[in-house]
N, C-alpha and C positions, 0 to 999 in steps of 0.2 A: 416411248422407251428411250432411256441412253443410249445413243447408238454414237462407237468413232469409228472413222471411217480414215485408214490409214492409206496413204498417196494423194498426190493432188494431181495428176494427170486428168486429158480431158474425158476418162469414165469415171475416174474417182470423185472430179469436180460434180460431175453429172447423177451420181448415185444419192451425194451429200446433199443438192438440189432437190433432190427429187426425196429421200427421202424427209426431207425438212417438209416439204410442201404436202406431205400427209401429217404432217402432225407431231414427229418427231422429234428428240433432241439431240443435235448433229453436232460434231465436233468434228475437225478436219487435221490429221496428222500432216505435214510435210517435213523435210530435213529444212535446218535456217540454210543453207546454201543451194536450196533448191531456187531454179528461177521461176518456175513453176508456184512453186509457195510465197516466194518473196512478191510476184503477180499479183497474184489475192491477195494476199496478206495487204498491198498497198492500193490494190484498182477495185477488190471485191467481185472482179472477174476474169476470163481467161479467154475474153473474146467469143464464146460461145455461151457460155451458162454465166448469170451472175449470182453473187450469195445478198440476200437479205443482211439485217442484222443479228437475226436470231444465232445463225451459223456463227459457230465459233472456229478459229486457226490456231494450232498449237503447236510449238516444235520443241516442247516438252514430251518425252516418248510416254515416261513414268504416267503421269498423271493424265495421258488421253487415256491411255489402258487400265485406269485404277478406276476413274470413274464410268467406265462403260460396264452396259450389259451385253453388247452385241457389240465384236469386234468386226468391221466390214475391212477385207482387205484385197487393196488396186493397187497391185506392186506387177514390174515384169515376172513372166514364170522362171526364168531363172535366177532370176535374184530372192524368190519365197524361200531359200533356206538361207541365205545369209540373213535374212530377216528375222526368221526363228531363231536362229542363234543368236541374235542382238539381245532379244528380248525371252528369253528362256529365264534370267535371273530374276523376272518380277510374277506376281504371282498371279496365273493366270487360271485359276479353279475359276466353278460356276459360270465362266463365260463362253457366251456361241459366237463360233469366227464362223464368218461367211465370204468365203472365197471368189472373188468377181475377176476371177482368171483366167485365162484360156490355154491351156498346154501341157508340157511334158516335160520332166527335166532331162536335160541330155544326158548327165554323167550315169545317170541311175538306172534310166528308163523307166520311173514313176510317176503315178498321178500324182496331181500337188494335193490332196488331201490325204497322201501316203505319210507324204514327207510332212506335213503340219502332225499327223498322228505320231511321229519321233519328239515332237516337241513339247504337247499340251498334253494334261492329263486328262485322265478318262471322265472326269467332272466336266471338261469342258466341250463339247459335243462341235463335230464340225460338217456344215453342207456348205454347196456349192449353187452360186447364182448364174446362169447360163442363160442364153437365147436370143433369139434376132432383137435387131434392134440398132441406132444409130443416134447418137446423140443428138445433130441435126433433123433431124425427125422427129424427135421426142419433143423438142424445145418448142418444134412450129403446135404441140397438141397432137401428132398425129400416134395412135395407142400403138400398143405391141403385145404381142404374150410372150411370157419368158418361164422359165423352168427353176422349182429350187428341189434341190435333191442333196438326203443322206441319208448315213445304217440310221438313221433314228428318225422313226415317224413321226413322231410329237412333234422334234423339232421342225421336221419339215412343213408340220403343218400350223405350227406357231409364225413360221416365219410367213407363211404362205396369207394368213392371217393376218398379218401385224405390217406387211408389205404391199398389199394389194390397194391400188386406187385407180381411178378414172383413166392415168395414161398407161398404167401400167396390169394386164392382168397375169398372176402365177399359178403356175400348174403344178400341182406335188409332183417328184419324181419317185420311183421305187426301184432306182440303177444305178447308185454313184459309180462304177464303173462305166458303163455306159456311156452316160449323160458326161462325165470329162473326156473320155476318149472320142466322141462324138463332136464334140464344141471346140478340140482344139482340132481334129483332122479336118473339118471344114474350113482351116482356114488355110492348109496346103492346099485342096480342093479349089477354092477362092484364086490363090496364085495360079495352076492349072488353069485357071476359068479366062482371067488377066490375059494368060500368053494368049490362048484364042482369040479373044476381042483383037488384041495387038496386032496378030497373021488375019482379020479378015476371016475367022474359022469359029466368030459365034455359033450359028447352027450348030456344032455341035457340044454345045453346054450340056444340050437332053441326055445327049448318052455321057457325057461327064457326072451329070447329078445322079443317075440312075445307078451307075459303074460305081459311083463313089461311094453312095451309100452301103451297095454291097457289101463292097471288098473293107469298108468301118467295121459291118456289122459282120464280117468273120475275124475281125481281129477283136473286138468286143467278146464276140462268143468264146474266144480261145482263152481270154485273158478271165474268164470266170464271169459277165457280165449277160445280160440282154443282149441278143442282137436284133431284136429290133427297135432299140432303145436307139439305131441309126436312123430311123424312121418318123421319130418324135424331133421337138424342137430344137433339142440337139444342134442336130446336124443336117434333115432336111429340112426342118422350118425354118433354119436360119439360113438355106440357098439362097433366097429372095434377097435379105439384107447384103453376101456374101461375093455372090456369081457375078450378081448384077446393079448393084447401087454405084453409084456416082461417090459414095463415102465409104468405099470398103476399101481400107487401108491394105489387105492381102491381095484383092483384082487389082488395084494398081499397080502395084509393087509385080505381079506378075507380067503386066503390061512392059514394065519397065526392064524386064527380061530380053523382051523383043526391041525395043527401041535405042536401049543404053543409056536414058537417062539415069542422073544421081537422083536416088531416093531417099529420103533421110526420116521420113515418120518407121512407130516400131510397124512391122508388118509379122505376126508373132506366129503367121506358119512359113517362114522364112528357117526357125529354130525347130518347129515340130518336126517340118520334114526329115532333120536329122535325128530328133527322140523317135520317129516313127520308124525309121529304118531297124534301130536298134532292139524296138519291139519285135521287128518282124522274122530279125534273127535267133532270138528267145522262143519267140513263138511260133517258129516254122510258117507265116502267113506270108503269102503274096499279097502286096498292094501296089500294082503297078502305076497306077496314077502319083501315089507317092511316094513311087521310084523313080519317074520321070521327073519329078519337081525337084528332087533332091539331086539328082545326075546331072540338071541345068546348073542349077544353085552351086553345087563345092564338087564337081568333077570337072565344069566345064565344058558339056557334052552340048551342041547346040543346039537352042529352043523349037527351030522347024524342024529338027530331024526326033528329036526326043517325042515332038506332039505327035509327029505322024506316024513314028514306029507305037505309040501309044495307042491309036484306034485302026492300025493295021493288025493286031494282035488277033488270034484264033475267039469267036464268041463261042465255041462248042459250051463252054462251063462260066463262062461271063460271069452269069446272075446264080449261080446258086450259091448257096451260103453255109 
């Protein structure tokens, strides 16, 4: 299939790798002033993934999106609607966007497949590509399962189809609520996880993952979705990559909580924790894990007193949902 794959960061580079390497025809968007684009476009790699020749680089918007059937888009979650606004003036009928995103906008408090449905018409059908997984991982061969989900079964199961090979296996979703509020709360969850490594207070990751999932899957339930769509790859299959890998950009960055180092890679539940807040005030839900993450983050409140008032709290109603 025509597939473009709009961003060249290092999951979008990784997407357009991977999906060339099953057989597809890849075309890679960047901005010309991206250093990221200008990278490949001159070396053909980004230091982790390299492109063949098949792989095309374009910083023509018009004609990556004229010629595609499947639009693949690796852009930050707040910047998916200036994005649609760019490109709302060309004509984007018959096409399936598939979103390789993880989060919430802040201004609005929506999913990013809310905010792509303001932009594209009802011709063009939109799911979401979610699930553990790390670039570095993938590259060495080692597989992973990942998650595609949306309101359209067909397409989910077109892509599910048309996506699947050797490193990579997909699981239809039937949640898109769910399966995005899931994929980006794990990566507050992730930061949480970070500050414990940093305090010496891994042990208690179990009841971090267990708590976390929870208190997802009643904010999932409230928001009209599954709640045990918290349970799936989502959000607890993706712990493993998350909590605990060596390449999980939000464990770091939470580490980095504790220690004061400058961080400068994205770490994109940095941003959820504050879309998540605003959910919770909408929807009447407590999620105190990412209330503490958010307290550390933009009140200032500090990281050892914020953990420990975190698993000092009452377990009477913990786990129920």
């Amino acid at each position: 299939m025509k597939i473009s794959v709009i961003g060249c960061g290092r999951w979008g580079s990784f997407i357009a790798w991977y999906l060339d390497s099953i057989g597809h025809d890849v075309t890679v968007y960047g901005r010309e002033n991206s250093e990221n684009y200008r990278r490949l476009l001159n070396t053909r790699t980004n230091g982790i993934v390299s492109f063949n020749k098949r792989i095309r680089l374009s910083s023509d918007l018009c004609s990556v999106l004229k010629n595609a059937e499947i639009v693949v888009i690796s852009v930050d979650a707040q910047k998916l609607r200036g994005f649609m606004t760019e490109i709302r003036e060309f004509d984007l009928s018959g096409k399936i966007f598939v979103l390789c995103i993880k989060g919430i906008e802040i201004g609005t408090g929506k999913l990013l497949h809310e905010v792509m449905e303001e932009y594209v018409p009802p011709s063009s059908p939109i799911a979401v590509w979610v699930g553990p997984g790390h670039v570095q991982e993938f590259i060495k061969g080692n597989p992973n399962c990942m998650v595609i989900d949306s309101r359209d079964k067909n397409v989910v199961a077109k892509l599910v189809s048309e996506f699947s090979g050797n490193l990579i296996r997909f699981y239809c979703g039937s949640d898109i609520i769910g399966t995005e509020v899931g994929s980006a709360v794990k990566n507050v969850i992730g930061i949480a996880a970070g500050a414990l490594d940093a305090l010496s207070l891994s042990s208690l990751k179990g009841a971090l993952m267990s708590r976390g999932a929870v208190e997802t899957a009643r904010l999932i339930k409230k928001m009209g979705g599954n709640p045990y769509s918290a349970f799936g790859l989502c959000l607890l299959g993706d712990f493993e990559a998350t909590v605990f890998s060596e390449f999980s950009h939000n464990r770091k960055y939470g580490e980095t909580l504790v220690t004061k180092e400058k961080y400068d890679s994205l770490a994109e539940g940095c941003y959820t924790a504050k879309a998540v807040m605003r959910l919770c005030e909408i929807y009447e839900v407590e999620m105190p894990i990412c209330e503490a993450v958010y307290d550390v983050i933009y009140k200032g409140i500090d990281v050892h007193s914020a953990m420990s008032r975190l698993f000092s709290r009452s377990i009477k109603e913990e786990f129920n949902i």
